[in-house]
Every structure is written in structure tokens, then in C-alpha cells.
N, C-alpha and C positions, 0 to 999 in steps of 0.2 A: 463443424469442427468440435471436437471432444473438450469440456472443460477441465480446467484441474482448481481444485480448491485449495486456499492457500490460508491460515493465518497468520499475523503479526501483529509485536505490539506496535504503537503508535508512535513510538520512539526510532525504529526503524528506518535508517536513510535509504530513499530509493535505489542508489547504486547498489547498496548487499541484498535488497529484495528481490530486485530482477538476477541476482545466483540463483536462485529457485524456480526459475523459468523452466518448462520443459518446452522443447521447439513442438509444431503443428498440435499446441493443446491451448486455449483459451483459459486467461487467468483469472480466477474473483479472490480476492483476496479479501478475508474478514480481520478488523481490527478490534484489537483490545486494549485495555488501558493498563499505566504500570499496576492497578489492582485485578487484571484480567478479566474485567467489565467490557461488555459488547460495546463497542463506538459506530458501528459502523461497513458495510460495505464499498468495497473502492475496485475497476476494475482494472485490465489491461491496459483498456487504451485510457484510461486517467493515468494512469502509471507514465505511460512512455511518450506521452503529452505533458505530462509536468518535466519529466527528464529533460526532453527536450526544449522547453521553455524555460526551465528553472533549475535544470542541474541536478548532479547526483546528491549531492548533501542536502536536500528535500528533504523533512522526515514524511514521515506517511500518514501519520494524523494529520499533517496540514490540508490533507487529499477531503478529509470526513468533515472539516469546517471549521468556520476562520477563529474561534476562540478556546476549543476544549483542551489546548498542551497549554492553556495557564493555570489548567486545574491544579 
């Protein structure tokens, strides 16, 4: 399956990320901070695994680890 690469800041809740979904392409999404610092790689199936365990109002840094949105 073709990948498609994605970035986002960290701030981003997962319900508006997955609009950027293209159907039969494989997602990696790169995260930045709000000073556009790498945080991070997160993929697809993190994505629609947290969705589904924890809802759309997720932000997407919580996906890259448990403390860096108190920066």
C-alpha cells in the first residue's frame, strides 16, 4: 500500500487530522511543536486506535508521549 506523508502540529485534535486522510494510501504523520520543532513520528494505526479508545478531541502530541503538551 502507497504511503502518504502527513505533518501536524501537536495541538491538533485527531478528529480534523483524519480530513487528511487519503482512502487506500498509508498514513505517517510527522509532529511539530507550536515552535515547529520535530516531536515526533505517529502512524495510521496510532491514529485510529486512539480515536477509537479515546475519541476525537485527542490532540496528537499526546500520540508522541506522555508529558511534552506541558512544555
Amino acid at each position: 500500500m502507497p504511503g502518504e506523508p502527513l505533518v501536524s502540529l501537536e495541538t491538533v485534535r485527531l478528529g480534523d487530522l483524519i480530513g487528511s486522510f487519503v482512502p487506500q494510501r498509508f498514513h505517517v504523520i510527522m509532529l511539530l511543536d507550536r515552535n515547529w520543532q520535530y516531536l515526533g513520528v505517529i502512524s495510521e494505526v496510532q491514529v485510529i486506535d486512539a480515536l477509537l479508545n479515546q475519541g476525537v478531541d485527542v490532540l496528537a502530541g499526546s500520540l508522541v508521549g506522555p508529558d511534552h503538551l506541558a512544555k
